[in-house]
N, C-alpha and C positions, 0 to 999 in steps of 0.2 A: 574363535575367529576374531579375529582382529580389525574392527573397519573404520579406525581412527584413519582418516586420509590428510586431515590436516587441511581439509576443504571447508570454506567456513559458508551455511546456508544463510538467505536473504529471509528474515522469518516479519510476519506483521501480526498485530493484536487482531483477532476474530473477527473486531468492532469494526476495522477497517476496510472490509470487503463489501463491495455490495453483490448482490445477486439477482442477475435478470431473469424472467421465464425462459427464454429461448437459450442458458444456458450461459451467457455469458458470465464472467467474475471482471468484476473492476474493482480501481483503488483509486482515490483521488489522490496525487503526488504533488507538493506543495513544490511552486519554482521561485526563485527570488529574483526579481530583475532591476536591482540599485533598490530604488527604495520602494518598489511597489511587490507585495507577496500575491501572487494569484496561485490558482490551482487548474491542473489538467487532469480528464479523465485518462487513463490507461488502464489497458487489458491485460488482467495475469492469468497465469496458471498456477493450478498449486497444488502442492502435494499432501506431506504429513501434516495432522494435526494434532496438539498439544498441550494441555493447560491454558486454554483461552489465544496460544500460538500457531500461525498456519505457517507451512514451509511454502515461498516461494520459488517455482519452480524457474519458470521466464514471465520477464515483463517488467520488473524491477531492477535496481543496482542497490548494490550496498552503500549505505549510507543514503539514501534519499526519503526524506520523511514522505509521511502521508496522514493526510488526516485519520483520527478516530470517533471524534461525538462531529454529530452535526452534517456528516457527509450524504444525508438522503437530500439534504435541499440542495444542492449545491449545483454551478451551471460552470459551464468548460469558462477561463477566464476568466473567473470572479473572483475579487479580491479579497483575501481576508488576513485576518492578525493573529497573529501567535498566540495561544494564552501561555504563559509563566510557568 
């Protein structure tokens, strides 16, 4: 069977999920607004996982980074810098 569709998934590093008791999953999503880089929480859903890869299912778009070290301290708004 054949299930190449040609659909391409939203996938994130493991690192980057966090996980709440009551169930929820979040990602912190980096936004650029001229010259200032903040971060906002958002809620995903997800599906497969893979080699340290999770499928997202909603809640993300393709191409929108998010963080992965450092995201347990983090507060809606708060500015931070790219590392290289």
């Amino acid at each position: 069977m054949d299930l190449d569709t040609g659909a391409r998934d939203v996938v994130v590093s493991r690192d980057a999920l966090i996980r709440y008791p009551d169930g929820r999953i979040t990602v912190w999503v980096v936004q650029n607004d001229g010259d200032k880089t903040s971060v906002t929480e958002r809620r995903v859903e997800i599906g497969l996982a893979f080699d340290g890869l999770v499928q997202v299912l909603s809640g993300l778009k393709e191409g929108e980074r998010v963080v992965v070290r450092g995201n347990e301290s983090l507060r809606e708004g708060q500015a931070v810098q790219l590392a290289s």
